[in-house]
C-alpha positions in Angstrom: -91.2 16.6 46.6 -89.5 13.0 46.3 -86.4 12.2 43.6 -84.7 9.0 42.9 -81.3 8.5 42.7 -80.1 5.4 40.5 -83.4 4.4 38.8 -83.7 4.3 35.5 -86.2 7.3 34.4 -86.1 7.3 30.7 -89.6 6.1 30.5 -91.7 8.6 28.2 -94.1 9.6 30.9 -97.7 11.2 29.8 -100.1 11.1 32.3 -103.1 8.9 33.0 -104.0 7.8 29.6 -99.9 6.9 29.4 -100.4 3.9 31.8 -100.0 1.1 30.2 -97.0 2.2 27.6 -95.3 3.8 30.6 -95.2 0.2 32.9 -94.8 -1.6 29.4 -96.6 -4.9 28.6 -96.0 -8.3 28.9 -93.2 -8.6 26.5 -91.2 -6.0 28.4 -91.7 -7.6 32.1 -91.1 -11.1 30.9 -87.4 -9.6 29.4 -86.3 -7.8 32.5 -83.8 -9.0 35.3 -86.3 -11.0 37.5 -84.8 -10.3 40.6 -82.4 -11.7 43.5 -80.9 -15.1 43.8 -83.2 -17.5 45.7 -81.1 -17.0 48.8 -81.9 -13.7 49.1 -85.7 -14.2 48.7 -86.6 -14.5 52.2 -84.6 -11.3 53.2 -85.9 -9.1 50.5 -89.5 -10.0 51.8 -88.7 -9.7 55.4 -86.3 -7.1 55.5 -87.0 -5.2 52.3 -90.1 -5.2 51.3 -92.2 -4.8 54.2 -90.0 -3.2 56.8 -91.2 -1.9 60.0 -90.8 1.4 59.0 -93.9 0.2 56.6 -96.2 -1.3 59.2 -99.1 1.6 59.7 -101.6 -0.6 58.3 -103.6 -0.8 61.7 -104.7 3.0 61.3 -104.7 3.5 57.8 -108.6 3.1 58.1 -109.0 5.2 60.7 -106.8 7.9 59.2 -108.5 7.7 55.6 -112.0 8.1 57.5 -110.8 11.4 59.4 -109.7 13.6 56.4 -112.5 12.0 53.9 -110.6 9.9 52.0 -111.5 6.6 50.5 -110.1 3.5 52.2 -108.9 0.2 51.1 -110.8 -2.5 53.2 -109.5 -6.4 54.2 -111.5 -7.7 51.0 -109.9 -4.8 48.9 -105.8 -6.0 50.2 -107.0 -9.9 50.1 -108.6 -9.6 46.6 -105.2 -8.0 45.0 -102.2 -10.0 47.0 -102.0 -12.6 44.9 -102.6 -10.8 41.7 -99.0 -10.4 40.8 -98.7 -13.8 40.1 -100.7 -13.6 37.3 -101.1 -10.3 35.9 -98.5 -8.3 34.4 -97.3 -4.5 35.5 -99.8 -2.9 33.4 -102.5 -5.1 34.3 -102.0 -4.7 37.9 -101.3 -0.5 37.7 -105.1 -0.9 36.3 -106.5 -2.3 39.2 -104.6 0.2 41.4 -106.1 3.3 39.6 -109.2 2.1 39.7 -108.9 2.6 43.7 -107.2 6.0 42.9 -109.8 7.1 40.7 -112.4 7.0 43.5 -110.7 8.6 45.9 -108.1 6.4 47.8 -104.8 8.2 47.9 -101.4 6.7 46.8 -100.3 6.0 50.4 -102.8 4.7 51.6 -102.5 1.7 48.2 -98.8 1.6 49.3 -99.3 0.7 53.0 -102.6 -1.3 52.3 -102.4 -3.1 48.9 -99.1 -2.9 47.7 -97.2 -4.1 50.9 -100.2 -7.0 52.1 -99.7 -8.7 48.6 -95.7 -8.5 49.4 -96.0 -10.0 52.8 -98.6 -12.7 51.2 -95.9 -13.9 48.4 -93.2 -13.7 51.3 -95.6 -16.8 52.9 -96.4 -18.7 49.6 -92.7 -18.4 49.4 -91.9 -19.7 52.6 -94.7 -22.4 52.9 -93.4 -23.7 48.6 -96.8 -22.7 47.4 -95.1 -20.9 45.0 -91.7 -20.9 43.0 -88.8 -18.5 43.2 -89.1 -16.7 39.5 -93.1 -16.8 40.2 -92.2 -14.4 43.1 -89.8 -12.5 42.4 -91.2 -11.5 39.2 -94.3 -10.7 41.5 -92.4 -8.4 43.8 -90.9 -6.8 40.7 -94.4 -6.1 39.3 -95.2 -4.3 42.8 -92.1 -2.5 42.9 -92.9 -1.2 38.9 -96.4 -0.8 40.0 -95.4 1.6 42.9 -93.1 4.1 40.4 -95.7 4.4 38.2 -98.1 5.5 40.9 -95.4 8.0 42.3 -94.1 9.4 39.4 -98.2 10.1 38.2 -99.5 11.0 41.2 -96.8 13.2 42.4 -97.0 14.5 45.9 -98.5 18.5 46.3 -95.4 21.2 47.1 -95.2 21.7 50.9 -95.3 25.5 48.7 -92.8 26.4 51.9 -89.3 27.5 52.2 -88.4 25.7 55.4 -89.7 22.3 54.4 -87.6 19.4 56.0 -85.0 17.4 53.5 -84.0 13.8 53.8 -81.7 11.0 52.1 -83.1 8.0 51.8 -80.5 4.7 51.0 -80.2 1.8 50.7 -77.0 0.4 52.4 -74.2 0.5 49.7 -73.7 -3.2 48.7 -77.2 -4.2 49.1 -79.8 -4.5 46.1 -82.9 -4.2 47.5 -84.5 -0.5 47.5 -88.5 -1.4 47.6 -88.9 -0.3 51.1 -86.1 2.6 50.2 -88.3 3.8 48.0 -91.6 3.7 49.7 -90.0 5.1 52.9 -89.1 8.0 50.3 -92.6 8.6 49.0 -94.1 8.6 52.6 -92.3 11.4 53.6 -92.5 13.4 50.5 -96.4 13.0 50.8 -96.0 13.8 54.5 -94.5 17.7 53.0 -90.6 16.7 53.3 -88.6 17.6 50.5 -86.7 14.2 50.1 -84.5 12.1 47.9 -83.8 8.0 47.2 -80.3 6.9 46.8 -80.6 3.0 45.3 -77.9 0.9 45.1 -75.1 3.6 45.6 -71.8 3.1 46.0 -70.5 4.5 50.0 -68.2 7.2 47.7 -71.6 7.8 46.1 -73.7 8.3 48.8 -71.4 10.4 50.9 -71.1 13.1 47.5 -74.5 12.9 48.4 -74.7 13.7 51.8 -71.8 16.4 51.2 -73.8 18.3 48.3 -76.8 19.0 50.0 -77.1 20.2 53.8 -80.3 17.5 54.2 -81.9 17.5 57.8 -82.2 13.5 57.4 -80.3 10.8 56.3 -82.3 7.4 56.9 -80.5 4.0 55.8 -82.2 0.8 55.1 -80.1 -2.1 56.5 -81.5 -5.3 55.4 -78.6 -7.4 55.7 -76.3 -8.7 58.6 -74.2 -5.5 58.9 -71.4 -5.3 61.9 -72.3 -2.7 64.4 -68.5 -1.2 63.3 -68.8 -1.1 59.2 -72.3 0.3 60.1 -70.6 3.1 62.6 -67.8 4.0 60.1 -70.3 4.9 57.6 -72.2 7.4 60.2 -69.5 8.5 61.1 -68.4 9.5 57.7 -71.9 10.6 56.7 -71.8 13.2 60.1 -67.8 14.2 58.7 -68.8 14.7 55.1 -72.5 16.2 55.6 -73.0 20.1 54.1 -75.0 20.0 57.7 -73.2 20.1 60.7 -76.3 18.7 62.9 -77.4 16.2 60.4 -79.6 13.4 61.9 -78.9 10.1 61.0 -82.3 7.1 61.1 -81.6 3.8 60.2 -84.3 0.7 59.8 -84.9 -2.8 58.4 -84.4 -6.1 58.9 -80.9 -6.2 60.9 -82.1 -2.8 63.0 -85.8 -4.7 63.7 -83.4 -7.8 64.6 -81.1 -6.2 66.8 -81.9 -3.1 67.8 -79.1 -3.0 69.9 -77.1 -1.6 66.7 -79.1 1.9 66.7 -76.5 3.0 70.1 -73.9 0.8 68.6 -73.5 2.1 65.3 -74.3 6.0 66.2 -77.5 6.4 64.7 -79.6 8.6 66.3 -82.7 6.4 66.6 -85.4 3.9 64.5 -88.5 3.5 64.5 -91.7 1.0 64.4 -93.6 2.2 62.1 -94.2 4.6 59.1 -96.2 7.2 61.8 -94.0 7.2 64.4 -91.0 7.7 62.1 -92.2 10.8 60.6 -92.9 12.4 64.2 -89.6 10.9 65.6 -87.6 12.6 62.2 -89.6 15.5 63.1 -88.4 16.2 66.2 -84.5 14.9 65.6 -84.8 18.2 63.5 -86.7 20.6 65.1 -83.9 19.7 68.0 -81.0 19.9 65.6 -82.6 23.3 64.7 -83.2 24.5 68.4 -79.1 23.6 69.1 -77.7 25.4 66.1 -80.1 28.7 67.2 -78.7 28.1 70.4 -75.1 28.4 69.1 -75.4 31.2 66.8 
């Protein structure tokens, strides 16, 4: 099961035939905050909205195929990316459930529609194809697009009592939480009972971390970040944490950079994509677990 920390849920919420009241219509998306400032474009895209946590795109096919799930082909990702230049939340949560009414699950339209149309307006950015409000208010639309799916499409209870937990944040100070959040729902669909953090304050996330003896905490650094501010705030996550053998993940734009700051800062590792970050969380805790059986 997956929560979030910091977003607004006040939405009346009612089930397929809801869709388009719950996203709201045009009037509603042209009168919300449209985004970052134009500086901070190129970093949401880059380090925000398609992290390398994110990239598992190459097997999604093959994975889809093997449990008898409907995919998303090339045509399918190339047909939507542009899309949210011109249709509105609502419109585009349409096109989406159309692919999740015959069959493709909502992970697979994360990491193969969602996150292709947010790397394509990260080029027609770059390249001046298309302006800053056209794309921001794009990546908006996806970001609405992808709460809706997760908050309709819940993922099933892992129905266990030992399930894993995790944290997922954002770092405190930065406003970007799209790949926060889709980090989030991976692992929840992946059986992990896990929570988002968005924009949090450090006092905020550290209540966090000390209310709850989670297995994970996994931080999205996006911006430049010092190896030491970065440090101090693992540091005080590990002091603070309700677990004594709490593992700490961090990734993004700054770790994918330099990934010298993993050993720097004190995390205990990254990873390169959304696969191998669920088996590498997987066994940070099944080793935290083997060293606190070992001490009892």
């Amino acid at each position: 099961m997956a929560s979030v920390i910091g977003v607004d849920s006040s939405t009346p919420r009612s089930g397929w035939d809801g869709r388009k009241r719950a996203v709201g219509g045009r009037a509603k998306s042209r009168a919300r905050n449209p985004g970052p400032r134009p500086a901070e474009l190129d970093m949401l895209v880059e380090g925000e909205i398609i992290p390398r946590l994110l990239f598992a795109h190459r097997n999604a096919g093959q994975r889809n195929a093997a449990d008898g799930r409907a995919s998303l082909s090339p045509a399918d990702a190339q047909a939507f990316a542009r899309l949210p230049l011109s249709l509105e939340a609502d419109e585009l949560l349409e096109v989406v459930m159309r692919h999740i009414d015959r069959g493709v699950s909502p992970g697979t339209i994360f990491l193969d529609l969602l996150a292709p149309s947010a790397r394509e307006l990260g080029r027609l950015w770059e390249e001046d194809i298309c302006s800053f409000v056209d794309v921001t208010m794009g990546l908006w639309r996806l970001q609405e697009v992808m709460r809706e799916v997760s908050w309709q499409a819940p993922p099933a209870s892992s129905g266990g009592l030992h399930s894993r937990t995790a944290l997922f944040s954002t770092m405190p100070g930065e406003q970007h939480s799209f790949g926060t959040l889709m980090i989030n729902e991976l692992f929840s669909r992946s059986g992990w009972q896990s929570e988002a953090m968005i924009e949090p304050t450090a006092k905020e996330l550290l209540a966090a971390v000390g209310s709850r003896p989670f297995d994970l905490v996994g931080l999205t650094v996006t911006c430049d970040c010092p190896s030491g501010e970065l440090g101090r705030l693992i540091k005080a996550i590990r002091s603070v944490s309700h677990n004594p053998m709490v593992r700490v993940m961090i990734g993004g734009r700054a770790v994918s950079a330099n990934l010298a700051i993993v050993h720097g800062a004190g995390a205990d590792g990254t990873a390169d994509d959304a696969q191998s970050a669920l088996v590498f969380a997987d066994s940070l805790v099944k080793e935290a677990q083997r060293l606190t059986a070992i001490a009892r």
